[in-house]
N, C-alpha and C positions, 0 to 999 in steps of 0.2 A: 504494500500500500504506500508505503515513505517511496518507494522508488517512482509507482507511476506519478505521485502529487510533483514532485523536486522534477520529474519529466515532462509534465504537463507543464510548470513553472518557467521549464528555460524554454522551452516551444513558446508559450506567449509571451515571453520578456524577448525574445529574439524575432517575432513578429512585426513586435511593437517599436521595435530598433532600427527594424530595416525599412527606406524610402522605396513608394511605391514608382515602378518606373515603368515607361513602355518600350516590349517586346514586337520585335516583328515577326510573325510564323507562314509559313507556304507550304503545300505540298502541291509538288509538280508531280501530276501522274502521267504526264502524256512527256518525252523529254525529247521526242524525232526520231525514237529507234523502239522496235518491243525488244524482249530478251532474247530472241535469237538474234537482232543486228537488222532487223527488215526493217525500213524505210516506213513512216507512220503517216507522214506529211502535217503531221502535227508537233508545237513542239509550243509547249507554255513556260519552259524557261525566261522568256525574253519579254511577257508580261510577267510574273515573277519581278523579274529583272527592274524592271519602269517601275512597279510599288514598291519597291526597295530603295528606288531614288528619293520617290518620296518620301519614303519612312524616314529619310534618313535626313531630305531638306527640312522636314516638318521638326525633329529634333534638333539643330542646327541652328531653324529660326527662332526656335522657342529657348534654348540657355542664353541669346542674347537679350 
């Protein structure tokens, strides 16, 4: 019981510690090739790509 309380304890004193920030996530399922190598004609890396600029201008203009 002392262990789960003193664990519970430092999970929300290290919750409450750490600033909340923003993450960027993607999954690309189509990437221009399936798993044998054959040509898909599809490929969403390159949108992926473009909101990652943004994610990154939108953090960028906002610490200034």
């Amino acid at each position: 019981m002392f262990k789960e309380e003193l664990t519970e304890k430092y999970f929300l004193a290290k919750q409450t510690a750490l600033d909340d920030y923003p993450i960027f996530m993607a999954i690309a399922e189509d990437i221009g090739y399936d798993a044998t190598g054959r040509n898909t004609n599809n490929n969403e890396l390159a949108e992926i790509g473009i909101e990652l600029a943004k994610f990154i201008t939108n953090i960028n203009n906002s610490e200034k």
